[in-house]
C-alpha positions as CSV (number, residue, x, y, z in Angstrom):
1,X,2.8,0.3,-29.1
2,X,-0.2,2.5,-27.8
3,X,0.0,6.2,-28.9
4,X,1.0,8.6,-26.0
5,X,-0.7,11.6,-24.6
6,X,-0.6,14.7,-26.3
7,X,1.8,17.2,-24.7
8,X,0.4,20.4,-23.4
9,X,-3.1,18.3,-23.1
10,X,-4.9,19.5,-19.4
11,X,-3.3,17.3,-16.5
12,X,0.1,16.0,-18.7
13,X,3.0,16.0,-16.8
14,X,5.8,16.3,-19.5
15,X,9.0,14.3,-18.1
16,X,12.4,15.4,-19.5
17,X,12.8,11.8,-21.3
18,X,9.9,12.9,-23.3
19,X,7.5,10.5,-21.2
20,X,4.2,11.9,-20.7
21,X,2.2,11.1,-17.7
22,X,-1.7,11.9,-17.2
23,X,-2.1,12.8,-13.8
24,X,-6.1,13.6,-12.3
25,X,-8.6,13.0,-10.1
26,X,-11.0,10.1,-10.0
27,X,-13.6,12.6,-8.2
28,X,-13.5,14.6,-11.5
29,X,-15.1,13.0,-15.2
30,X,-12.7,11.2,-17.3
31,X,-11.0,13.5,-19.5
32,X,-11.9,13.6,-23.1
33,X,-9.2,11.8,-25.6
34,X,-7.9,8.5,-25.5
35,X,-8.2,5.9,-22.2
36,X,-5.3,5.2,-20.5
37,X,-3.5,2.2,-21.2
38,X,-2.8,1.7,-17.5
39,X,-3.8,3.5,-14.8
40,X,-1.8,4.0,-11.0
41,X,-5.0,4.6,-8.4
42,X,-3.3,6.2,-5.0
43,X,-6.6,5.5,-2.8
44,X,-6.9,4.3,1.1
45,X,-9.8,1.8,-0.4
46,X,-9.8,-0.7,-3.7
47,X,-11.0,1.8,-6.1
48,X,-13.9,0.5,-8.9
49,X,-12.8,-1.4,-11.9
50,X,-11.8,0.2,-15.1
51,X,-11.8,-1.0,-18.4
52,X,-8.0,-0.8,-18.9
53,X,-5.1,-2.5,-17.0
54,X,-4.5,-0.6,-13.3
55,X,-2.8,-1.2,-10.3
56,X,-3.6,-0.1,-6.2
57,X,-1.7,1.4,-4.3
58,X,-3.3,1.7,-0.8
59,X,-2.4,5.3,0.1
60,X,-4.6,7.4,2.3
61,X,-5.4,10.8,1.5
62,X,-3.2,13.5,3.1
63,X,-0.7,10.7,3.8
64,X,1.9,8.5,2.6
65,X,1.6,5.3,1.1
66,X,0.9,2.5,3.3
67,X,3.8,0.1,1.8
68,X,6.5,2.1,0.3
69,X,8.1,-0.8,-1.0
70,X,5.3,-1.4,-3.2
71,X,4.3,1.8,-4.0
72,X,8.3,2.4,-5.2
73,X,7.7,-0.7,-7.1
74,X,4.2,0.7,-9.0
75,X,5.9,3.7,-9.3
76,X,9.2,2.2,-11.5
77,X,6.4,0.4,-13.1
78,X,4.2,3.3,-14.3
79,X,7.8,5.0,-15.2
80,X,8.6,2.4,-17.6
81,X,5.6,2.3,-18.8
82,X,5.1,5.3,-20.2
83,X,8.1,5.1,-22.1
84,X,5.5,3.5,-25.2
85,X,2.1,3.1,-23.2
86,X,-0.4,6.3,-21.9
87,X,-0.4,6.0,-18.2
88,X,-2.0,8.0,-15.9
89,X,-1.6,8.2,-12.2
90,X,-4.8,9.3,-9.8
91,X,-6.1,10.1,-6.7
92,X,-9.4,11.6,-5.4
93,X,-8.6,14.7,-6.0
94,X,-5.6,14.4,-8.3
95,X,-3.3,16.9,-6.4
96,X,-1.8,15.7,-3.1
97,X,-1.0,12.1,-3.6
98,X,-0.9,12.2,-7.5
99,X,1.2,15.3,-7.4
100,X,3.4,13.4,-5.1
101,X,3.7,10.4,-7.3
102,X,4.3,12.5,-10.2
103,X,6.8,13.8,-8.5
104,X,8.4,10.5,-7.7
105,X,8.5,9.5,-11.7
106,X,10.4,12.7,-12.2
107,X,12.9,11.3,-9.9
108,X,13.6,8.4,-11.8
109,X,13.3,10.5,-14.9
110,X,16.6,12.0,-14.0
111,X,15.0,15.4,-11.6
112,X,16.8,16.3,-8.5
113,X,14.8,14.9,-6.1
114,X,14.9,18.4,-4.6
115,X,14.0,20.2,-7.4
116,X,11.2,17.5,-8.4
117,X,8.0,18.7,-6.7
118,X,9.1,22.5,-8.4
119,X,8.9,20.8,-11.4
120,X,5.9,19.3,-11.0
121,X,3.9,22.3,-9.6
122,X,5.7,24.4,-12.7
123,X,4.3,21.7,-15.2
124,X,1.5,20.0,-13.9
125,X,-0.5,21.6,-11.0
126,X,0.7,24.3,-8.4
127,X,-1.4,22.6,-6.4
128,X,0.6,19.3,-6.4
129,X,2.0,17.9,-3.7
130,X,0.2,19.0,-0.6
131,X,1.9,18.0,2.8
132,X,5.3,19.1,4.2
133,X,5.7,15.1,4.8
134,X,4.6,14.1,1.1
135,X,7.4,16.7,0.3
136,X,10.0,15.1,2.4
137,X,8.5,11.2,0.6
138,X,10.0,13.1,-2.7
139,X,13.4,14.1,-1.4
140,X,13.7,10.4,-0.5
141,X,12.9,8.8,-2.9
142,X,15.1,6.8,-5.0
């Protein structure tokens, strides 16, 4: 079992299982503290190795993800990750499609997909979640 983040930490989305989820962007330094143990990248281009486990979602910026069945599936997978492993989830810029993921995991964590993206601004960036259609990609999701 790998240790989790640590709640309140910069860029930690608390869920209301008690998951935590790193969310940030890949144009910023990695934070200090522990690695993830697996990392979601949200990128419209293969994004450079890392030296933990990740997955690629192809997912251009300002837009939504170019196979939603696969990026539902790395999503449930991230999710149940983080039950007992650090995961983070990252774009560039850590706001748009991050936000919108985050968002997403809150679904499944039991949110109203119409209240997720508030909770996500409230708790992770206000920033989050940055197009009226990556809105709507929330509301939808299952």
């Amino acid at each position: 079992m790998t240790t989790t983040w640590t709640a309140g930490a910069l860029g930690v989305l608390p869920l209301p299982s008690g998951r935590l989820v790193r969310g940030r962007g890949l144009r910023r330094p990695l934070p200090d503290g522990p690695p993830p143990a697996f990392a979601l990248h949200l990128l419209g281009r293969q994004p450079p190795a890392v030296a933990w486990e990740s997955r690629w979602v192809r997912w251009p910026d300002f837009r939504l993800p170019a196979d939603r069945a696969d990026a539902a599936d790395a999503l449930r997978e991230a999710w149940a990750r983080a039950a007992h492993e650090r995961v983070e989830v990252a774009c560039g810029g850590g706001r748009g499609r991050t936000g919108t993921a985050l968002a997403c995991l809150a679904v499944l964590d039991g949110v109203p997909a119409t209240e997720a993206v508030a909770h996500v601004r409230a708790h992770y960036s206000p920033h989050a979640v940055e197009t009226p259609w990556q809105r709507r990609f929330v509301t939808r999701f299952r």
